[in-house]
C-alpha positions as CSV (number, residue, x, y, z in Angstrom):
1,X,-90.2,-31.2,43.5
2,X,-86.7,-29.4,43.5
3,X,-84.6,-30.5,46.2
4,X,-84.1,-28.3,49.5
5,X,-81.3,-25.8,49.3
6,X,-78.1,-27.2,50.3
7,X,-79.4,-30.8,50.6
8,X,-77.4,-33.5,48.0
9,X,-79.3,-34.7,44.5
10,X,-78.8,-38.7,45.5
11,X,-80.1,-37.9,49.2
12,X,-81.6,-36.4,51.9
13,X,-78.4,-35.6,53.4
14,X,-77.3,-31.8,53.4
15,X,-74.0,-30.5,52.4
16,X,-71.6,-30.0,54.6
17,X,-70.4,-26.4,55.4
18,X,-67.4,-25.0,54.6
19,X,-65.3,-24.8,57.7
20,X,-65.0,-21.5,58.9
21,X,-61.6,-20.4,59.7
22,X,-60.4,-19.2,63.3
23,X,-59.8,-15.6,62.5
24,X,-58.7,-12.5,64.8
25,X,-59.3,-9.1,64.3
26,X,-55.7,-6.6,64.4
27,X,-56.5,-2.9,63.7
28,X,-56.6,-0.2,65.5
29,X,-59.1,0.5,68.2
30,X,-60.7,3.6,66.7
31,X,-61.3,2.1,63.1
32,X,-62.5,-1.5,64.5
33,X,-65.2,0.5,66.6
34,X,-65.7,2.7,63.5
35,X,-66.3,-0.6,61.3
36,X,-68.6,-2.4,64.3
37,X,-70.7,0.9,64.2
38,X,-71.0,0.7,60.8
39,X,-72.1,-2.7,60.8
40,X,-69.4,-3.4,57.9
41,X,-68.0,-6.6,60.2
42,X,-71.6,-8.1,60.4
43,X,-71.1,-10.5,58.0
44,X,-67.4,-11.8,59.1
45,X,-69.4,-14.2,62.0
46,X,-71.2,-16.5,58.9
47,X,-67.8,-17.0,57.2
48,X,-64.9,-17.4,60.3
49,X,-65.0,-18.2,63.8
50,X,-63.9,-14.9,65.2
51,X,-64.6,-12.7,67.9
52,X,-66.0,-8.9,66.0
53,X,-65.9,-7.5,69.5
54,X,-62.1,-7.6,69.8
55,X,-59.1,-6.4,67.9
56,X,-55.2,-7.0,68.7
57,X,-53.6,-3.7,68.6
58,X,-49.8,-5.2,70.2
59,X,-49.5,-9.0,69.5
60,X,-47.1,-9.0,72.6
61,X,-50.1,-8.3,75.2
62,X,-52.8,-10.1,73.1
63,X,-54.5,-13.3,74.6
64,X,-52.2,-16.1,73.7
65,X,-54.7,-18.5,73.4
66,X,-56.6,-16.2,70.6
67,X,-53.5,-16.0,68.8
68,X,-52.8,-19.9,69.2
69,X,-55.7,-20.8,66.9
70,X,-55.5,-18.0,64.5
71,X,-55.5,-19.1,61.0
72,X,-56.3,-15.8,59.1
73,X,-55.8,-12.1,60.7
74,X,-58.1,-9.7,59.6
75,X,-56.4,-6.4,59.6
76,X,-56.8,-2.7,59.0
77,X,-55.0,0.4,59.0
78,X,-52.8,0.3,62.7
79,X,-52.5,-3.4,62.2
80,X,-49.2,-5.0,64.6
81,X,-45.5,-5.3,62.8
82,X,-46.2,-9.1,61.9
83,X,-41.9,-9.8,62.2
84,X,-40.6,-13.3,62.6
85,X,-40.8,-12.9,66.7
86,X,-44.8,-11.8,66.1
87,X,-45.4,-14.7,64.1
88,X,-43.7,-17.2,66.2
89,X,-47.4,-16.4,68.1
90,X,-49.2,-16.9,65.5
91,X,-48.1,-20.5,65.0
92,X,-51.5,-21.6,62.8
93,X,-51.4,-18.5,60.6
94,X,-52.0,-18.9,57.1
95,X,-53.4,-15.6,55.4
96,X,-53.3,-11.9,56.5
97,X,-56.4,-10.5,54.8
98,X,-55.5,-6.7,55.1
99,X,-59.1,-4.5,55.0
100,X,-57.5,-1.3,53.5
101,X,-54.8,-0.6,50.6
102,X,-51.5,-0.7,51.2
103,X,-49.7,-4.3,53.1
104,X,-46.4,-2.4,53.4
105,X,-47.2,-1.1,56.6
106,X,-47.3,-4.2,58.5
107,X,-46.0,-7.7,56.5
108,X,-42.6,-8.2,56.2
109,X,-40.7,-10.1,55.0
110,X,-41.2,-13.2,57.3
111,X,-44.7,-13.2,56.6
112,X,-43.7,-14.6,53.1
113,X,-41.1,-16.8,54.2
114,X,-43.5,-18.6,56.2
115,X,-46.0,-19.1,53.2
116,X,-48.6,-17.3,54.4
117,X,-50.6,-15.7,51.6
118,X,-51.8,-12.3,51.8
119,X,-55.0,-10.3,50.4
120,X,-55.3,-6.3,50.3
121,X,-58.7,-4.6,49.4
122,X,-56.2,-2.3,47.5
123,X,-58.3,-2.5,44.6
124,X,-61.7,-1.6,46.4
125,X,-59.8,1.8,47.5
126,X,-58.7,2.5,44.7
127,X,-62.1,3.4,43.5
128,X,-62.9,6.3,45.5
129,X,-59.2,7.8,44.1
130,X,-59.7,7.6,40.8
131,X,-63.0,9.6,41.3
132,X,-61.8,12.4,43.3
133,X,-58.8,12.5,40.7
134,X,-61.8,13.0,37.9
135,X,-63.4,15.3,39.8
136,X,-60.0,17.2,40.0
137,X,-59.3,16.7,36.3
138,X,-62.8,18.3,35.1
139,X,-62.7,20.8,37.6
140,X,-59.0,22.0,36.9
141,X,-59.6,22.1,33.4
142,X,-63.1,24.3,33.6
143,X,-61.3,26.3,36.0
144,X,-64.0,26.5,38.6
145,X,-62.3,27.4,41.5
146,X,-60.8,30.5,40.2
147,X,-64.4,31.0,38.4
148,X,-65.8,30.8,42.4
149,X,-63.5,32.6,43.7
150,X,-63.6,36.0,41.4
151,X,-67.8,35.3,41.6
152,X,-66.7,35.4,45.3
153,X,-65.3,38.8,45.4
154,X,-67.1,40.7,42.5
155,X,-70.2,39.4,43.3
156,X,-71.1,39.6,39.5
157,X,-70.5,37.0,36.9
158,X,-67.3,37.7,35.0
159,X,-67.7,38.4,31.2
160,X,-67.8,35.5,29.6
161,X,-65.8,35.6,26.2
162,X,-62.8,37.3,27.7
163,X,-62.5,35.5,31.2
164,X,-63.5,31.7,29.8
165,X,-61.2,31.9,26.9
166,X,-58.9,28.5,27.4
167,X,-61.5,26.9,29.7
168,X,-62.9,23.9,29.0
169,X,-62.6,20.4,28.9
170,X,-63.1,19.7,25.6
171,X,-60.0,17.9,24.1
172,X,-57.7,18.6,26.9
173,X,-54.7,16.4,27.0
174,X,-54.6,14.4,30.4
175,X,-51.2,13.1,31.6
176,X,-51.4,10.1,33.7
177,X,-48.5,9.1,35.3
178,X,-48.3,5.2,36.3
179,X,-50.4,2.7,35.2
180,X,-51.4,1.5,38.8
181,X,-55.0,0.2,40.2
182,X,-55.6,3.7,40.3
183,X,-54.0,5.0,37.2
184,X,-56.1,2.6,35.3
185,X,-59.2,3.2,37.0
186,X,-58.7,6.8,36.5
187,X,-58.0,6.0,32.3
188,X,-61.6,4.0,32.7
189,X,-63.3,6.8,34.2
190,X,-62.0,9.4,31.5
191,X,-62.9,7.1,28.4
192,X,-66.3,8.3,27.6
193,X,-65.0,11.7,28.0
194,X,-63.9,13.8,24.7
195,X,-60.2,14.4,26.7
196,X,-57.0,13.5,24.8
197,X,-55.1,10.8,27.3
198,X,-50.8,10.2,27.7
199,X,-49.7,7.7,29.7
200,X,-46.1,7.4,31.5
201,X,-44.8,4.2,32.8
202,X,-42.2,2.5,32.8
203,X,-43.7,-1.3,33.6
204,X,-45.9,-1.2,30.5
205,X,-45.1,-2.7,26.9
206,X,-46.7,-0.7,24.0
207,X,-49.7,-3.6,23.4
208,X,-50.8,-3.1,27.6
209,X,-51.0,0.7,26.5
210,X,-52.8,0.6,23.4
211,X,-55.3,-2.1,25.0
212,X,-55.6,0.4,27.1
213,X,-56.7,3.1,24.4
214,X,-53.8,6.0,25.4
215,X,-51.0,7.1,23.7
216,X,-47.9,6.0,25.6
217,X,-44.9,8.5,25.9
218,X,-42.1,9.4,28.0
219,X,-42.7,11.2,31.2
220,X,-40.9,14.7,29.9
221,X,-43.1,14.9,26.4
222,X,-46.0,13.8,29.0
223,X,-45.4,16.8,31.2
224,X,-45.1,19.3,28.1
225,X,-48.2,18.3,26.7
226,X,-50.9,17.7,29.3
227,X,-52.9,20.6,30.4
228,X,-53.6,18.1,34.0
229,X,-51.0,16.3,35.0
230,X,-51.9,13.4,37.3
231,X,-49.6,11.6,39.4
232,X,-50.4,7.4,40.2
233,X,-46.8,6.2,40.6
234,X,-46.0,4.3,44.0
235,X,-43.2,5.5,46.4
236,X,-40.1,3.9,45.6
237,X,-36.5,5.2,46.0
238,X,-36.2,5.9,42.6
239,X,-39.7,7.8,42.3
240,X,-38.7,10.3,44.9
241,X,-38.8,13.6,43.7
242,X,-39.9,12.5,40.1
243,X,-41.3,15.6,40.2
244,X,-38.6,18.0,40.6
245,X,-37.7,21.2,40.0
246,X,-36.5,20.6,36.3
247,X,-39.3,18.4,35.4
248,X,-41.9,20.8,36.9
249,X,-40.9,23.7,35.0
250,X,-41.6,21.4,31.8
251,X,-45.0,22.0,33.0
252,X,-46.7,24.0,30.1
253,X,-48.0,27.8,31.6
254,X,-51.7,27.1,33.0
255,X,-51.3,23.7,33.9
256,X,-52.3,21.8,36.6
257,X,-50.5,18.8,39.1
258,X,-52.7,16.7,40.5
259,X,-50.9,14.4,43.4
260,X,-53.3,11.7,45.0
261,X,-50.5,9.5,45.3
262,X,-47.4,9.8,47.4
263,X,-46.1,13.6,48.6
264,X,-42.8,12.4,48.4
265,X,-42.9,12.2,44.4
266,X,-42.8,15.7,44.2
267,X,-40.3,18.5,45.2
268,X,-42.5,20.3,47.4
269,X,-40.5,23.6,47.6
270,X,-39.7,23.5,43.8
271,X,-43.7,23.0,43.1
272,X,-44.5,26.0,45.7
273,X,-42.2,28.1,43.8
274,X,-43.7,27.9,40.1
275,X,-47.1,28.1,42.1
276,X,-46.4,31.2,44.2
277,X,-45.6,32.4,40.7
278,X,-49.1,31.8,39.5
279,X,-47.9,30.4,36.3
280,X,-49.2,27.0,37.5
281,X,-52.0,25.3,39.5
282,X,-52.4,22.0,41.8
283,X,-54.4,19.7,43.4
284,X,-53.1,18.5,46.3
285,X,-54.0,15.8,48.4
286,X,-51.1,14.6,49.8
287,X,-47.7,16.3,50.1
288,X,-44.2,16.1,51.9
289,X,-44.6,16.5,54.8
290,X,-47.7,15.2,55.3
291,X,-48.7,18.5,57.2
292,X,-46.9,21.4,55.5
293,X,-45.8,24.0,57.9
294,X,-48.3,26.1,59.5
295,X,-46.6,29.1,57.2
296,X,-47.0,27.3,54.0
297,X,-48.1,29.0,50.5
298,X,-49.6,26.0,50.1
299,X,-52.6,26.9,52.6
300,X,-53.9,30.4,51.1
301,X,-52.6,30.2,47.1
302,X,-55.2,31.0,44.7
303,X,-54.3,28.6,42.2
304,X,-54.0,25.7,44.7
305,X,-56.6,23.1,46.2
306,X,-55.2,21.3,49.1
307,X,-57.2,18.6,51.1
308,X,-56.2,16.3,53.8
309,X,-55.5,12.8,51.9
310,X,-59.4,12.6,51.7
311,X,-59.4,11.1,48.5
312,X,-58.6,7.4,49.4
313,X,-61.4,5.7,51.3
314,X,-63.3,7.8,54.2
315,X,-66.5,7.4,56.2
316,X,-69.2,4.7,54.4
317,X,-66.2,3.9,51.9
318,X,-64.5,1.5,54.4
319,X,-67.5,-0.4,54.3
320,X,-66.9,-1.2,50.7
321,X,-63.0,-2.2,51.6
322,X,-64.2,-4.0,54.7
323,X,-66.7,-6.5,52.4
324,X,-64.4,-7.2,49.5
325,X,-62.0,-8.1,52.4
326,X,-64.6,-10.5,54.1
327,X,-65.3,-11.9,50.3
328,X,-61.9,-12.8,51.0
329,X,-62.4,-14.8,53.8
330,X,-65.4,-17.0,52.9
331,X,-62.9,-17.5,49.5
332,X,-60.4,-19.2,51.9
333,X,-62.8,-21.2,54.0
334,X,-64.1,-22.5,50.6
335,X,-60.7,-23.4,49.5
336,X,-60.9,-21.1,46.7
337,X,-57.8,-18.7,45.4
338,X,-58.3,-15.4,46.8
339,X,-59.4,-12.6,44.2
340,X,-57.1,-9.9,45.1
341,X,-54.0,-12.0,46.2
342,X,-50.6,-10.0,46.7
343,X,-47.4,-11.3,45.7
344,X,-43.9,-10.5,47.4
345,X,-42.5,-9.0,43.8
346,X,-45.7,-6.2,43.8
347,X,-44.4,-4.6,47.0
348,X,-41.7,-3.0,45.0
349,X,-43.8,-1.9,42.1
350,X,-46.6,-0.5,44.2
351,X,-47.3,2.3,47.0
């Protein structure tokens, strides 16, 4: 008879659980009720000692005592500053397990000078990108928002040897800037796909690209050649404006940008320029500023999508961030290396 689950081979005693870590919630009010809705912090309870009803939003004001015995924070997009003054509160803390993508936004410096290891769900967001950038890619190159939009107006189907001439996916050269999560999710999601694949970046020796089955070039050939153009680089210093008004106009006529990444890697007025012309298109889902003016090109031009920064992770898509990020906890409880770990040195390679 096969021994009761949990319960040790030479005896009757049971294994021991893993110790579940004090943990406190810090995000903002309006995502942590979004996630307790959602049920995506259900789990968190089996794993930590923590308190799913609450969230720190201002270490300052938060109940001492809560932060006394924190060993991991659990944090989310509107997560506190954690300076050297905020940690000297959180005197137990040994790993900020972030919920979302980017850490930037709240560890500094002093959170690695203290030790304290840190987790992102980075990866986990990066998934919904990379599909709305191939859904952006096979669109662009079948053209099917211009196709909508003169259905729209002449109510009849255009003719179809004339009008589709250049259309099509097939073969297309794809130009994909940065090998990042998302970059490389993006290359993944292309593979089966009869598309012609560049890639620009400047981290990557020639065996990483050719594992990765594209042809690595520089990012000026890269321009001239792709048909889409898709942008995965992080915002850096030196990435600003990689995208400027020389490099655009290396664009090939009929081309499209696609920017999921940062808007501050592109010259916004340069790229309204060439696409007020109409000689090129976009995709746009983020841009500099964040909200173009109310009198923007950018709102009405044909030959321009623009969306809110929707592609990243929205509505049921937390959910997916908020488990990998509570696989993280039961990981530390265990004793075990986190899977998604993020070390000082990635901050400056990565958005």
């Amino acid at each position: 008879m096969p021994a009761p689950e949990g319960t040790l081979l030479n005896g009757p005693h049971p294994l021991p659980a893993p110790p579940r870590p004090h943990t406190v919630l810090a995000m903002d009010t309006e995502i942590h009720h979004q996630l307790r809705t959602e049920g995506a912090l259900d789990r968190l309870p089996s794993v930590a000692r923590v308190d799913t009803t609450t969230t720190v939003t201002d270490l300052t004001t938060a109940d001492p005592r809560q932060l006394a015995r924190a060993e991991v924070l659990f944090t989310h997009w509107g997560a506190p500053l954690l300076t050297e003054d905020a940690l000297r509160r959180l005197p137990r803390l040994r790993a900020v397990v972030h919920a979302a993508g980017s850490v930037k936004h709240h560890v500094t410096e002093a959170v690695w000078q203290r030790g304290i290891t840190v987790s992102s769900a980075a990866a986990a967001n990066a998934l919904p990108v990379a599909e709305f950038t191939l859904a952006a890619i096979l669109f662009a190159n079948k053209r099917v928002l211009d196709v909508a939009r003169a259905y729209a107006e002449n109510r009849t189907p255009p003719a179809v040897l004339p009008y589709y001439r250049g259309h099509g996916n097939y073969h297309r050269t794809v130009g994909i800037v940065g090998a990042s999560r998302i970059g490389r999710r993006v290359i993944d999601l292309l593979r089966p796909l009869d598309l012609d694949v560049l890639l620009y970046d400047p981290y990557l020796d020639t065996n990483e690209a050719r594992d990765l089955g594209v042809e690595q070039v520089g990012l000026d050939e890269l321009v001239r050649r792709s048909d889409v153009v898709s942008v995965h680089a992080p915002q850096l210093p030196e990435t600003r404006h990689m995208f400027d008004a020389r490099r655009i106009a290396l664009l090939k006529d009929g081309a499209t940008l696609v920017n999921t990444a940062r808007g501050s890697l592109v010259d916004t007025d340069a790229l309204t320029a060439h696409l007020t012309s109409g000689r090129i298109h976009a995709v746009l889902d983020v841009t500099e500023p964040d909200v173009p003016p109310a009198d923007s090109p950018l709102y009405r031009l044909p030959n321009v999508l623009l969306t809110p920064h929707i592609a990243g992770s929205l509505g049921n898509e937390l959910g997916r961030m908020t488990h990998w990020a509570v696989d993280e906890v039961s990981r530390y409880a265990q004793g075990l290396p986190f899977a998604y770990e993020v070390a000082p040195d990635e901050l400056t390679r990565s958005a």
